[in-house]
Backbone bond lengths (Angstrom), bond angles and torsions (degrees), N, CA, C in turn:
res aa  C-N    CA-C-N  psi(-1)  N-CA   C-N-CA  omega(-1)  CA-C   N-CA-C  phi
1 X - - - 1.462 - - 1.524 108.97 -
2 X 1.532 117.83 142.80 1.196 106.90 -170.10 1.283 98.83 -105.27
3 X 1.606 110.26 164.87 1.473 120.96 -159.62 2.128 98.15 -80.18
4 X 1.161 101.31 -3.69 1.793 88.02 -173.80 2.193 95.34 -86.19
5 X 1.390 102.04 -30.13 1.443 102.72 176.13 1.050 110.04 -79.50
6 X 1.434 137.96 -30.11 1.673 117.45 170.26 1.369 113.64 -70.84
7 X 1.342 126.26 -36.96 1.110 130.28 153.74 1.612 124.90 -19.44
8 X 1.098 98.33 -71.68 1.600 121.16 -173.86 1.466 94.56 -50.75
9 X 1.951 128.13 -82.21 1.068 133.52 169.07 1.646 117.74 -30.33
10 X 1.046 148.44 -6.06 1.442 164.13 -177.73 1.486 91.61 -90.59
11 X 1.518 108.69 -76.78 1.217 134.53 -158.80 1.965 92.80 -44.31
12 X 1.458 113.28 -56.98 1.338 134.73 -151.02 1.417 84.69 -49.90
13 X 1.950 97.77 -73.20 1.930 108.37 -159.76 1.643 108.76 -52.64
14 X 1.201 108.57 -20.49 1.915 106.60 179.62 1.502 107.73 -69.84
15 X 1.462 96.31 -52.48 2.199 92.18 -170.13 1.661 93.83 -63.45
16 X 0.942 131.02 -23.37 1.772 133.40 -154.48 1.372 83.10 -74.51
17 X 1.324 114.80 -55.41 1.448 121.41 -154.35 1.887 118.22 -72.85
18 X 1.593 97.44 -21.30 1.588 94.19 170.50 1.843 119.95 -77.61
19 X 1.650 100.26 -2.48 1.498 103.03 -178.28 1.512 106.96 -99.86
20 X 1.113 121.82 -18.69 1.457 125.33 -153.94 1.960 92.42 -145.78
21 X 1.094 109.43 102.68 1.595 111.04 -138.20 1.737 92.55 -116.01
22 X 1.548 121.69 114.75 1.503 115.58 -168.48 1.029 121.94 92.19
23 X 1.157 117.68 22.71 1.762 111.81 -172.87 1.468 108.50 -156.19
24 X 1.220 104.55 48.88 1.843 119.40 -177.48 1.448 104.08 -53.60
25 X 1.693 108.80 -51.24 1.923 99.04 -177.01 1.138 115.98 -65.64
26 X 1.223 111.76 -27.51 1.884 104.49 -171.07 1.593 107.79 -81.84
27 X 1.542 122.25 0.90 1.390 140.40 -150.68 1.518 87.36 -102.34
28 X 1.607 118.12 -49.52 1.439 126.96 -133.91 1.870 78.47 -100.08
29 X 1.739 104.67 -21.33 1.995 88.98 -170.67 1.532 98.81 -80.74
30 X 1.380 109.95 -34.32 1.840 105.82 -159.35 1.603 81.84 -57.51
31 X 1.700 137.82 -56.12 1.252 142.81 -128.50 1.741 94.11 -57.55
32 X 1.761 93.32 -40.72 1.637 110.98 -146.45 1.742 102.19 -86.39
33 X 1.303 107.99 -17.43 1.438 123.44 167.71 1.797 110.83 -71.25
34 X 1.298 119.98 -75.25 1.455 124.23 152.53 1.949 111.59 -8.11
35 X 1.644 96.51 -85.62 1.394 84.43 177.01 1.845 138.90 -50.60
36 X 1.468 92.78 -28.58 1.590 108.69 -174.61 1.511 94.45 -70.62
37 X 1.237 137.52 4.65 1.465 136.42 -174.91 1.623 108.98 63.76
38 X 1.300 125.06 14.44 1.703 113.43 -171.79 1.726 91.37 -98.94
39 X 1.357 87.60 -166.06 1.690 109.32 -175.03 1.281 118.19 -120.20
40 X 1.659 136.24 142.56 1.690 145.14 -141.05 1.332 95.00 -110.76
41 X 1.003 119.17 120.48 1.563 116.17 150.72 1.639 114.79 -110.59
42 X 1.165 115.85 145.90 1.614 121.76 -174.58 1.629 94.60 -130.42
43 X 1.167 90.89 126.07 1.795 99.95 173.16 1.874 98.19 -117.86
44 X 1.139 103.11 121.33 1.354 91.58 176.41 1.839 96.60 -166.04
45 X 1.545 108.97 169.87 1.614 101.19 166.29 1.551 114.49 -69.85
46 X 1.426 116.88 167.92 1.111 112.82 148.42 1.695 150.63 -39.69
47 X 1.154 121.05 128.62 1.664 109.99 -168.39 1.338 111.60 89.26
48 X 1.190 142.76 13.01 1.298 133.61 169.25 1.270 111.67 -86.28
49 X 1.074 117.60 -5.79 1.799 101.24 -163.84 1.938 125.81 115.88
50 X 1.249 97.50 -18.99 1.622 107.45 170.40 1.221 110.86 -24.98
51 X 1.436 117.04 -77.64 1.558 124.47 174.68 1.096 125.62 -48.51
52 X 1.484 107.21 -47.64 1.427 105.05 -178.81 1.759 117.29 -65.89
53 X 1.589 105.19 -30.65 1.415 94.49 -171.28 1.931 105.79 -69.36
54 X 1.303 105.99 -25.40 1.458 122.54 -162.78 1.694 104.82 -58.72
55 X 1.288 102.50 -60.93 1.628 113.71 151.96 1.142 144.81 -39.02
56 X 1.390 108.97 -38.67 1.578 123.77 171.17 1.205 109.82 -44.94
57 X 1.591 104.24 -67.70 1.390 132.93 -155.62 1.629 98.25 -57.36
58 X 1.472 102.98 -48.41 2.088 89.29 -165.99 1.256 87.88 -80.33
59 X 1.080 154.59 -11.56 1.455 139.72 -168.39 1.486 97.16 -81.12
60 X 1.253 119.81 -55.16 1.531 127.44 172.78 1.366 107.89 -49.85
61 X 0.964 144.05 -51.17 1.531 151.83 -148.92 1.584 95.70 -114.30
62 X 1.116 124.70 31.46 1.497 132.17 159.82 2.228 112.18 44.10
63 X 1.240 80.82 15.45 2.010 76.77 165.30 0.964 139.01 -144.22
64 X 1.266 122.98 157.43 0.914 146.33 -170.83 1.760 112.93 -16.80
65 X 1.248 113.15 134.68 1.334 125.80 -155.51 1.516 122.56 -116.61
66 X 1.503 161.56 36.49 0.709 155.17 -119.25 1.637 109.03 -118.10
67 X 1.126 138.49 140.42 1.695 147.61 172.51 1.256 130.32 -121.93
68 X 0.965 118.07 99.80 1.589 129.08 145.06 1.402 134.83 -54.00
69 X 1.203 142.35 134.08 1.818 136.06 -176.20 2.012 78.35 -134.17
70 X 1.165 110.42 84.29 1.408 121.25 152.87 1.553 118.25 -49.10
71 X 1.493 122.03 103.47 1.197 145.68 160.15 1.942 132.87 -93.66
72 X 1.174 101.12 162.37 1.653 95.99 -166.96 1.891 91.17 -61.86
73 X 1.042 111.92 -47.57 1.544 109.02 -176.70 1.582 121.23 -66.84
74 X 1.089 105.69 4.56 1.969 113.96 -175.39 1.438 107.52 -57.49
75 X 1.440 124.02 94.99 1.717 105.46 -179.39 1.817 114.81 -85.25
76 X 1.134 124.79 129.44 1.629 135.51 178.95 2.086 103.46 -11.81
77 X 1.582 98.30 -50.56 1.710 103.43 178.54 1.598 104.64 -58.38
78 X 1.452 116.79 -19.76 1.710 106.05 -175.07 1.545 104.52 -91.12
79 X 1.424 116.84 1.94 1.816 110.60 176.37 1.571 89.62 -116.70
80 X 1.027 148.65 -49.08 1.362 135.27 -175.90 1.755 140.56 -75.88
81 X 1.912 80.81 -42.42 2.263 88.97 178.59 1.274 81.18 138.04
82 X 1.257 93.16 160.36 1.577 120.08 167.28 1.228 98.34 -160.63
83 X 2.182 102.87 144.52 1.164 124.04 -153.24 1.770 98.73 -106.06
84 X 1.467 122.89 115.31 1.465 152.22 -165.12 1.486 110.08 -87.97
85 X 1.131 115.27 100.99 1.796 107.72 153.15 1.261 124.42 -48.13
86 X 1.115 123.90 107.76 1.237 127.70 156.57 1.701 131.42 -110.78
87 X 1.693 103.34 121.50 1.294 114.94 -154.30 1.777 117.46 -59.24
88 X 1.532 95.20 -31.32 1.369 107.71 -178.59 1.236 108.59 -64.00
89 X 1.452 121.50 -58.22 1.655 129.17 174.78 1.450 107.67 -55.92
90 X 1.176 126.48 -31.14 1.662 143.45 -175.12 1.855 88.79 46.38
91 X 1.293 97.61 81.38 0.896 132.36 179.08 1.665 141.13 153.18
92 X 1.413 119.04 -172.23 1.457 113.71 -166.03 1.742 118.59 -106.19
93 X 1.333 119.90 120.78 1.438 115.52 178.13 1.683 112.80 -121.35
94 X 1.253 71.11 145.04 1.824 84.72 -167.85 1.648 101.37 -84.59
95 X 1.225 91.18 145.06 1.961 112.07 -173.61 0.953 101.09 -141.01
96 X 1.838 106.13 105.14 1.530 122.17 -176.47 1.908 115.53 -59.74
97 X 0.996 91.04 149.58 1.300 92.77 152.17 1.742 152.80 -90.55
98 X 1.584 122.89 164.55 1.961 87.24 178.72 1.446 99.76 -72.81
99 X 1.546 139.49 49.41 1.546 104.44 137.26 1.767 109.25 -99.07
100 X 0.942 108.52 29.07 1.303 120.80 177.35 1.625 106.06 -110.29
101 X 1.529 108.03 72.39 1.039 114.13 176.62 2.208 103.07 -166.40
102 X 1.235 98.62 166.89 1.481 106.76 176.76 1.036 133.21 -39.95
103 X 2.142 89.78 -69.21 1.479 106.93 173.54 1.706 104.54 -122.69
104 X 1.382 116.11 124.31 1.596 124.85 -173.74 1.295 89.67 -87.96
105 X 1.319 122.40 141.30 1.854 142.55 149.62 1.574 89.01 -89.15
106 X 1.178 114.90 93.03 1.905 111.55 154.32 1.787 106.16 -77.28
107 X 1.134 114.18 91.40 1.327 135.81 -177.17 2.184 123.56 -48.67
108 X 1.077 105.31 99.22 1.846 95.67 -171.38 2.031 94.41 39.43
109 X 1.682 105.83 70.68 1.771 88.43 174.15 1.080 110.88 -86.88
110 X 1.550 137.97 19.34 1.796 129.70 -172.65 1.741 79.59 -107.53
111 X 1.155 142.46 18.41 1.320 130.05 154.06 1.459 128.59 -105.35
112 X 1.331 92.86 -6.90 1.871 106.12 156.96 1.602 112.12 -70.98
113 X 1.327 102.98 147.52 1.970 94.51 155.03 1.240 125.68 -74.50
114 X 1.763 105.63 -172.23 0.964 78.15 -143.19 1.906 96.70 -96.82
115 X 1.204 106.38 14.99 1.429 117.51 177.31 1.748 102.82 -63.57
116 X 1.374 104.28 -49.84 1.690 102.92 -162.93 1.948 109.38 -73.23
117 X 1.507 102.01 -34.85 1.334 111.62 167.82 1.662 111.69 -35.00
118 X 1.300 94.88 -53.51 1.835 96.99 -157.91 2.037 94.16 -82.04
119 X 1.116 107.84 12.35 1.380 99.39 169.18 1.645 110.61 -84.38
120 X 1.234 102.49 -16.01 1.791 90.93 -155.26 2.462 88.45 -91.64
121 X 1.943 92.20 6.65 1.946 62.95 -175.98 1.480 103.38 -87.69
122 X 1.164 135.66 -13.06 1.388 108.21 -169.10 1.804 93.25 -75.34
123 X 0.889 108.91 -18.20 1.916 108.64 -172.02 1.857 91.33 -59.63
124 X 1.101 92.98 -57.44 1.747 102.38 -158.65 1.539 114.09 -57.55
125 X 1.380 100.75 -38.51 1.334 113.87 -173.84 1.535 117.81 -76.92
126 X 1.474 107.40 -56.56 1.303 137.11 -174.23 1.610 109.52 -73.84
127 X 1.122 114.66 -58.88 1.567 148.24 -171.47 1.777 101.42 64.67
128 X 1.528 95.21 57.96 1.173 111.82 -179.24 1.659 96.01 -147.72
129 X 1.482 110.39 152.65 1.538 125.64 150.10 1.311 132.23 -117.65
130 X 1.113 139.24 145.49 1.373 131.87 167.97 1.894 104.19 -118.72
131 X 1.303 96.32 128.57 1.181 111.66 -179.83 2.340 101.17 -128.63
132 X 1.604 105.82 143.55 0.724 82.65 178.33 1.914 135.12 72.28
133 X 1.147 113.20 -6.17 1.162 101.45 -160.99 1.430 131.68 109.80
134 X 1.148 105.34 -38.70 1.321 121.98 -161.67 1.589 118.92 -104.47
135 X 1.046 139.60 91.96 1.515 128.35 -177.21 2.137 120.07 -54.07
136 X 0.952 100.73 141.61 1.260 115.02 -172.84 1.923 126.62 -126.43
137 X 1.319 94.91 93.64 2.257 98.21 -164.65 1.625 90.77 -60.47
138 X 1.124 99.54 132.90 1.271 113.33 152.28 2.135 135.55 -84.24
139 X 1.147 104.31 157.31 1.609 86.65 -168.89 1.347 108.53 -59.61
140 X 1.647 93.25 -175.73 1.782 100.46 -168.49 1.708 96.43 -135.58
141 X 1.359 133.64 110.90 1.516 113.95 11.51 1.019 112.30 -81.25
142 X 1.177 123.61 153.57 1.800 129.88 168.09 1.578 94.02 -109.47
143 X 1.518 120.57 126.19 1.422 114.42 176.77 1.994 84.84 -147.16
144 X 1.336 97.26 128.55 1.524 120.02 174.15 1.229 115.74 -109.46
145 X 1.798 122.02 103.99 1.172 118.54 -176.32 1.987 98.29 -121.66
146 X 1.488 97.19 123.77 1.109 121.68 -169.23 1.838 111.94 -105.40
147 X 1.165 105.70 135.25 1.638 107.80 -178.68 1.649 99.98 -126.20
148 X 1.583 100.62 159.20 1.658 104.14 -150.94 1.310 93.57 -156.09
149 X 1.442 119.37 118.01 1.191 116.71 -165.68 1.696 99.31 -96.72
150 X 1.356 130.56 160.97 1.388 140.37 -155.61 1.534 95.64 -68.65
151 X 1.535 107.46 151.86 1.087 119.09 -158.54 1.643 114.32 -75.47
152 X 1.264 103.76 -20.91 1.293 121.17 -149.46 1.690 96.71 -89.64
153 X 1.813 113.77 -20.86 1.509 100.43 165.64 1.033 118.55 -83.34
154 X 1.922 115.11 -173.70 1.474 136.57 -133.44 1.630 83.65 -97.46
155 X 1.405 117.83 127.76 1.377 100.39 156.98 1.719 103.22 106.85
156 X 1.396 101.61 10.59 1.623 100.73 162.59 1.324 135.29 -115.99
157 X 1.774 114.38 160.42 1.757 87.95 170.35 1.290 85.36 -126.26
158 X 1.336 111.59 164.37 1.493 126.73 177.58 1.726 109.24 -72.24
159 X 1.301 122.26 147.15 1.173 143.28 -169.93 1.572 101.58 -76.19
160 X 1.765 124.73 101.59 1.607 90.77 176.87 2.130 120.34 -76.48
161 X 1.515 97.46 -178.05 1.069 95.75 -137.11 1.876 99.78 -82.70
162 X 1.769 103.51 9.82 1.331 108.02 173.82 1.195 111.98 -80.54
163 X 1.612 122.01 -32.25 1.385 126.96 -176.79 2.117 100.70 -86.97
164 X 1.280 99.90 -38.10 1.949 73.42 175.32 1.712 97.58 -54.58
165 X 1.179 115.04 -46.57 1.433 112.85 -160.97 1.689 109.12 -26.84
166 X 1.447 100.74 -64.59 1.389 115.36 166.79 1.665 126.03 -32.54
167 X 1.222 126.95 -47.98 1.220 133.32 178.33 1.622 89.79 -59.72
168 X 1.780 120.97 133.20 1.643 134.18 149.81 1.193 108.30 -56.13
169 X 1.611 113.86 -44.34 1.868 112.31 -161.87 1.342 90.09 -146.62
170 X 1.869 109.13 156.17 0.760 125.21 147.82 1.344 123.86 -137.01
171 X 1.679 118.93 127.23 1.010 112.81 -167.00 1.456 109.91 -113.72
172 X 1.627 114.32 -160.94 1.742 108.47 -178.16 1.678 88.21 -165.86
173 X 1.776 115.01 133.14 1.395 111.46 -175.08 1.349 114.40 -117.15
174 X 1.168 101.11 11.50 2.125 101.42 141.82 1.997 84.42 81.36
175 X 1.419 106.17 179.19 1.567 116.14 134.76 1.469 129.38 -71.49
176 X 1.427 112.45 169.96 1.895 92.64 169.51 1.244 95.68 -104.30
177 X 1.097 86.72 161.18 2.189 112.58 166.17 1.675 92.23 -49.05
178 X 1.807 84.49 154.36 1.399 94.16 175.18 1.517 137.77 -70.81
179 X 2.033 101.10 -0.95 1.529 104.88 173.29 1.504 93.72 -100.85
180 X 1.012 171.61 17.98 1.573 165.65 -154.35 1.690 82.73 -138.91
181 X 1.563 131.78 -55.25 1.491 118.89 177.27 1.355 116.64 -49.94
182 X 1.692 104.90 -49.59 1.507 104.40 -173.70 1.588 115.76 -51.88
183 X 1.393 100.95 -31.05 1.250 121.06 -171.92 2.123 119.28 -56.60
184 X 1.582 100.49 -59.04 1.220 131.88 146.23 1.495 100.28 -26.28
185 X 1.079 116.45 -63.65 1.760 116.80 -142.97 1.915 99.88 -81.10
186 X 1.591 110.86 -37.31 1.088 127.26 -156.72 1.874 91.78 -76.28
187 X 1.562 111.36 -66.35 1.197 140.69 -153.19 1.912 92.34 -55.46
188 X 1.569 74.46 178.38 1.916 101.24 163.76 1.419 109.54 -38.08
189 X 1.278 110.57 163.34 1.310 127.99 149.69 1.482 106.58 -78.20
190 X 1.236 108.64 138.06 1.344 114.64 -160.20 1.877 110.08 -84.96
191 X 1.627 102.57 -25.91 1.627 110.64 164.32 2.001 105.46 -62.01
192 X 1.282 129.21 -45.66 1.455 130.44 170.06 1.410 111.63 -52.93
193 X 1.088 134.35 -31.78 1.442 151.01 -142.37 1.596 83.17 -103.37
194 X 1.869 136.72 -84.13 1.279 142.21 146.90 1.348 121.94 1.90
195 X 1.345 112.25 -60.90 1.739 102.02 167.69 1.001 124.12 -81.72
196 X 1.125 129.10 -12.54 1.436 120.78 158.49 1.736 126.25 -94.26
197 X 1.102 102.79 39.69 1.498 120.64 -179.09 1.744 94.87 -103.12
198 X 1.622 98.81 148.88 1.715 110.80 -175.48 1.445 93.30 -152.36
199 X 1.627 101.73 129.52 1.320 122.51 160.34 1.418 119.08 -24.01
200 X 1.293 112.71 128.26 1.937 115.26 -164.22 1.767 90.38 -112.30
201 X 1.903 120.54 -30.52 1.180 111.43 164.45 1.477 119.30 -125.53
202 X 1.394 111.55 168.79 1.845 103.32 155.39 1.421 111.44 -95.73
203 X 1.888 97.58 177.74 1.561 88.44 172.32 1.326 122.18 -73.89
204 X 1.443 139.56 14.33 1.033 150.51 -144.71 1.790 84.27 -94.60
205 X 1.981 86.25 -78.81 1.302 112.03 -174.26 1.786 108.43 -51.34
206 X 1.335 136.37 -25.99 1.241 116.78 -163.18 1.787 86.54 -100.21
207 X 1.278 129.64 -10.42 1.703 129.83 177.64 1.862 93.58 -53.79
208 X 1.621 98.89 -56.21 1.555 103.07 -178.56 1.335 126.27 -60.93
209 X 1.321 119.25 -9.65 1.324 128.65 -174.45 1.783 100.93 -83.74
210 X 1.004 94.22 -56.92 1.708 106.49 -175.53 1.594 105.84 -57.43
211 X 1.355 125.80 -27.08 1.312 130.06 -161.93 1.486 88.65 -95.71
212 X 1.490 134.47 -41.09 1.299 137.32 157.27 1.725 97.07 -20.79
213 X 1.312 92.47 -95.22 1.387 107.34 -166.97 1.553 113.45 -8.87
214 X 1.003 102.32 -60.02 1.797 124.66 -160.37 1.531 108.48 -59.12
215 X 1.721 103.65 -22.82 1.817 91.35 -171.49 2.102 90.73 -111.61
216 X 1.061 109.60 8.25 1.272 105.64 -176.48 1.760 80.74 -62.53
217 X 2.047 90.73 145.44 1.719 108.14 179.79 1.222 104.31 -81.20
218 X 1.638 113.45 155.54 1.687 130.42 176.27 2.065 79.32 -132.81
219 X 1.232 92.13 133.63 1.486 122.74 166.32 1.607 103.27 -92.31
220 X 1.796 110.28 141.94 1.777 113.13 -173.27 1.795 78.05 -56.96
221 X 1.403 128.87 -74.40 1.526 107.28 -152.41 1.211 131.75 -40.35
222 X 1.208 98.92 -41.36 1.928 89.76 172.62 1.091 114.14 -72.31
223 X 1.549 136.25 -28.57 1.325 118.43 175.40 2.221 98.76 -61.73
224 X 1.078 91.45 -50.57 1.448 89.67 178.96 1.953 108.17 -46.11
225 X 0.744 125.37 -32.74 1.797 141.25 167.99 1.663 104.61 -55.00
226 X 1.513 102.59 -60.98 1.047 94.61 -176.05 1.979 134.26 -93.43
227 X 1.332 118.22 14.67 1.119 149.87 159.92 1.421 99.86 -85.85
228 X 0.879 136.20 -88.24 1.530 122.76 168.96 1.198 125.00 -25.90
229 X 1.334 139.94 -48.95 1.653 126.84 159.88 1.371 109.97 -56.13
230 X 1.869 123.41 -25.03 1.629 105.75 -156.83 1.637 99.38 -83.80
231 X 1.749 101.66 -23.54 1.458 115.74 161.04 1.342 133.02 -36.17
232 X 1.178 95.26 -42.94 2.175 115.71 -173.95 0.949 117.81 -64.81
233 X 2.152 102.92 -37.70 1.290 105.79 -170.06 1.767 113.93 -88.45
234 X 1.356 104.68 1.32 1.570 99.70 175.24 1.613 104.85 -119.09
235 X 1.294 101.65 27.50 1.768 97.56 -179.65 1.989 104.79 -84.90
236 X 0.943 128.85 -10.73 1.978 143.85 -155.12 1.345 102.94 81.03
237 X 1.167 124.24 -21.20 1.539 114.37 -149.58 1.564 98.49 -54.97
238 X 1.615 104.64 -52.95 1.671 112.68 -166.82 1.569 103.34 -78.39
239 X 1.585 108.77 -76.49 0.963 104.20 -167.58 1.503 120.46 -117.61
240 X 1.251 101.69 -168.30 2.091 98.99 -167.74 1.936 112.63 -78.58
241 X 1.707 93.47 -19.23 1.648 100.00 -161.81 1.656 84.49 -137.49
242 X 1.395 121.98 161.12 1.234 111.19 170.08 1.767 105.68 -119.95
243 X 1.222 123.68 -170.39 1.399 121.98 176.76 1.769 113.16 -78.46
244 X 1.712 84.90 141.45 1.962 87.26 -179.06 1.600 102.58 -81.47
245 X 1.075 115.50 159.41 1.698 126.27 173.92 1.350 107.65 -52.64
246 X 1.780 126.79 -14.81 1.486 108.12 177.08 1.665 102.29 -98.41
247 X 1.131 107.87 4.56 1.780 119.13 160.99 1.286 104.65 -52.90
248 X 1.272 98.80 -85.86 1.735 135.63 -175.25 1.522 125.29 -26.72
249 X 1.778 95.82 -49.41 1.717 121.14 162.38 1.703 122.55 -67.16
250 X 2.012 108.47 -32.11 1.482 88.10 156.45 1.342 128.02 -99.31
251 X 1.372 113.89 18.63 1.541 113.40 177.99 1.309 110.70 -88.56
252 X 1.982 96.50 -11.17 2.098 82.39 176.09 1.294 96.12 -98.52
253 X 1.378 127.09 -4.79 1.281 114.24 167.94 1.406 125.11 -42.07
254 X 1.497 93.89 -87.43 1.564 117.45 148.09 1.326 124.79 16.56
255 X 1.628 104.53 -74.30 1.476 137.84 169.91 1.188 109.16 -52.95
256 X 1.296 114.91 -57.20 1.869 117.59 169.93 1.714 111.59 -46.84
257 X 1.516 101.98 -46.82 1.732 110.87 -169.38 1.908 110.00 -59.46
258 X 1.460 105.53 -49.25 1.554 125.27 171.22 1.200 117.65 -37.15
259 X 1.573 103.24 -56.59 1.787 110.38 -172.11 1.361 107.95 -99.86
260 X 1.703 128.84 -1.91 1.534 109.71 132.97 1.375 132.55 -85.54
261 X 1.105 112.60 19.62 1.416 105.30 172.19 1.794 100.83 -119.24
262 X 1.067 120.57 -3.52 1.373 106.11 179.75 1.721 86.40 -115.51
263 X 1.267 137.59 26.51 1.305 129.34 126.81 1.896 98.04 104.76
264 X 0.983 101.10 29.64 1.675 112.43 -178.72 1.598 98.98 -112.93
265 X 1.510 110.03 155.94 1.536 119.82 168.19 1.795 92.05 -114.51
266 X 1.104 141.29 3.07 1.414 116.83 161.86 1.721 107.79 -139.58
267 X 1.522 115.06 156.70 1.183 144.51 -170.32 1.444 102.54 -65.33
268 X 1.522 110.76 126.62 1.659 104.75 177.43 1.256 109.10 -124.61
269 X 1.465 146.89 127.56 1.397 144.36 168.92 1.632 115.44 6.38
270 X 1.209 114.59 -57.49 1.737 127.02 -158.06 1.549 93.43 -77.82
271 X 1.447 121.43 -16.92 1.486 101.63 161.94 1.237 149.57 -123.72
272 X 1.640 90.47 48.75 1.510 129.04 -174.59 1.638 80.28 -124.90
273 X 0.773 132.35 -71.72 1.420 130.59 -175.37 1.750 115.04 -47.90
274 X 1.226 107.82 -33.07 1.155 110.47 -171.73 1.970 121.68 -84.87
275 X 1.622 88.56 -31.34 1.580 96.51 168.04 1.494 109.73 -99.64
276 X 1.178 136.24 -5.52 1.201 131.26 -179.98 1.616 123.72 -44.84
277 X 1.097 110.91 -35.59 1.409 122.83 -157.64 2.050 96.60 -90.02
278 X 1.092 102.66 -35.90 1.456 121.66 169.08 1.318 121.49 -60.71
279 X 1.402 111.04 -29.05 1.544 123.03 -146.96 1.762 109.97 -137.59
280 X 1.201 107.07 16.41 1.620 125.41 -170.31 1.570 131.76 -159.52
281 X 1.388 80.23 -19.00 1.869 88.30 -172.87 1.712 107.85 -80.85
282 X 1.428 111.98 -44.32 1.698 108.61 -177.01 1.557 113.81 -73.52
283 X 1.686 106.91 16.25 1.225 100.20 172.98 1.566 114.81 -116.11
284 X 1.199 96.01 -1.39 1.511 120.72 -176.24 1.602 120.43 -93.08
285 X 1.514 125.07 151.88 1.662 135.83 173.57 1.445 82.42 -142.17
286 X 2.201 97.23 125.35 1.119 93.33 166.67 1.598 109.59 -111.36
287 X 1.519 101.24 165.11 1.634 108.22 -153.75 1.469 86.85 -53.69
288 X 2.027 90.92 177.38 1.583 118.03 178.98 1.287 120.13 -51.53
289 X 1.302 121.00 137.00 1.352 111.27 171.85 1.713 129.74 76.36
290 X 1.635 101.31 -6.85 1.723 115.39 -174.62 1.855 94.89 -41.82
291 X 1.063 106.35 -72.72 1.629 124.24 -176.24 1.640 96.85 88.23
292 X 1.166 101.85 56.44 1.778 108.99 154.81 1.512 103.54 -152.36
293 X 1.746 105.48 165.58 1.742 95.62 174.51 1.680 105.17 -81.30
294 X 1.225 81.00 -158.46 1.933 96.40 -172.17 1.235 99.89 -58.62
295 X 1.576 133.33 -63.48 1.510 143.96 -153.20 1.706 101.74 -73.87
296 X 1.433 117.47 -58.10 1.430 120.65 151.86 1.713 122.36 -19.66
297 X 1.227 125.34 -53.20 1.600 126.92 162.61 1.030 109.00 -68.25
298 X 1.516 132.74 -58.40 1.121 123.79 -157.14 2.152 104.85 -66.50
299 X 0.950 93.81 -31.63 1.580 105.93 166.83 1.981 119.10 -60.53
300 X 1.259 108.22 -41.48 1.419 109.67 175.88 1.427 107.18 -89.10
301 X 1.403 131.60 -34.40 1.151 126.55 165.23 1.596 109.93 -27.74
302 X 1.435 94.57 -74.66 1.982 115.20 179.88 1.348 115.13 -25.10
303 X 1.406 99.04 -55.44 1.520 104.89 -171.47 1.485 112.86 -72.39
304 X 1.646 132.57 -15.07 1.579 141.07 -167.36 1.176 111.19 -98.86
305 X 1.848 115.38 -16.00 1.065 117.37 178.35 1.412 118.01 -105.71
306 X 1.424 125.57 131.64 1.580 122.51 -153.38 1.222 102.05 -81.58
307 X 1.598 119.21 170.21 1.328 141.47 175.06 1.749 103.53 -74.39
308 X 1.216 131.84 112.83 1.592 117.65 169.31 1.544 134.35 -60.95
């Protein structure tokens, strides 16, 4: 890795970090998610910062920006386009939609149904749509970071478990500590703070970042490390289902994304361990009776399963 791209990535997590204030790890996973090419989910209450961090990031990373606020009435034509008669053309033109953009804000999406939900997988998967007949590429990068407010309020539907599948990570950004609040309370308005934010890369420079990623080294043991956790999770002990192999393939992503941003060219144990819980749990049900949540297992799992 060359020293002008760690640089740059330095540069990125610092401006990120004066908008979204106390929350460097959850800063350094969305970053490491982005590069790994997967998609963000944030489950958290309202007012934490979801949006704002969602924003930061393409504003920082110079693209294209597009938002959704997913509602029970959201129909699939209001995230993709719908194709318009027009009399003059005497004929039909297609009028994209905002998933026709870089980075999508899928807005509170467990408050869509569940019809409009399953619109955004061929996007996610494919990073393509077909509307009409017609297939439609979407830009490159296409990165969809989705926020999901807790299940337990008025006005949600649960995510099925083909579309968590889809999400690489899912994270959650807590409250802040009481000096990062004071901080909040004292400081800018955080919309003043937003416009005066400036691209730290291009897409040029973040194409190279991602291509980084890809040659960062994996040693046979850690793959041997990490076959053994994907093992655990389909043994019953933990959980009811275990992870599919396209799990498994973005968790070494992931792992690749981690240890280029903390300035390494090879994969070390602690960051398989360290994104795991981020990067495995919303895909997971743990067995009857465990009496911990999802992230809680996926955490004791870690620790039961040895170092190779």
């Amino acid at each position: 890795m060359s020293e002008n791209l760690s640089a740059q990535l330095s540069q990125l997590r610092s401006q990120i970090s004066t908008i979204i204030v106390g929350k460097e790890t959850q800063i350094a996973d969305s970053l490491a998610c982005l590069l790994a090419g997967g998609h963000l989910l944030i489950e958290d209450v309202p007012g934490v910062g979801k949006t704002t961090l969602a924003h930061a990031l393409a504003v920082s990373l110079g693209l294209q920006f597009s938002r959704v606020q997913f509602t029970a009435d959201l129909m699939p034509s209001d995230l993709v386009g719908v194709s318009v008669f027009e009399r003059q053309r005497e004929g039909f033109t297609f009028h994209p939609g905002p998933v026709f953009a870089q980075v999508l804000l899928a807005d509170e999406i467990n408050r869509a149904g569940p019809k409009t939900q399953s619109a955004l997988l061929e996007a996610m998967e494919e990073q393509q749509v077909t509307v009409d007949g017609e297939t439609r590429a979407l830009p490159k990068p296409f990165f969809v970071i989705a926020t999901q407010n807790p299940s337990e309020q008025l006005g949600t539907y649960p995510l099925p478990e083909s579309q968590l599948d889809r999400f690489l990570m899912c994270i959650t950004l807590g409250y802040p500590d009481a000096k990062a609040e004071r901080g909040l309370l004292n400081g800018a308005d955080r919309r003043d703070l937003m416009a005066a934010l400036r691209p730290v890369m291009t897409n040029a420079q973040l194409a190279e970042a991602m291509a980084a990623v890809r040659a960062v080294h994996v040693s046979d043991a850690l793959l041997d490390y990490l076959q053994a956790l994907i093992a655990a999770t389909r043994s019953g002990r933990w959980f009811v289902e275990g992870l599919s192999p396209r799990a498994g393939i973005g968790v070494l992503r992931l792992a690749r994304a981690r240890a280029l941003l903390a300035g390494r060219e090879f994969v070390t144990p602690d960051d398989l361990q360290a994104l795991l819980p981020q990067a495995i749990a919303h895909r997971l049900v743990p067995v009857h009776g465990a009496g911990r949540g999802r992230r809680e297992q996926v955490r004791a799992m870690v620790q039961a399963v040895p170092l190779p």
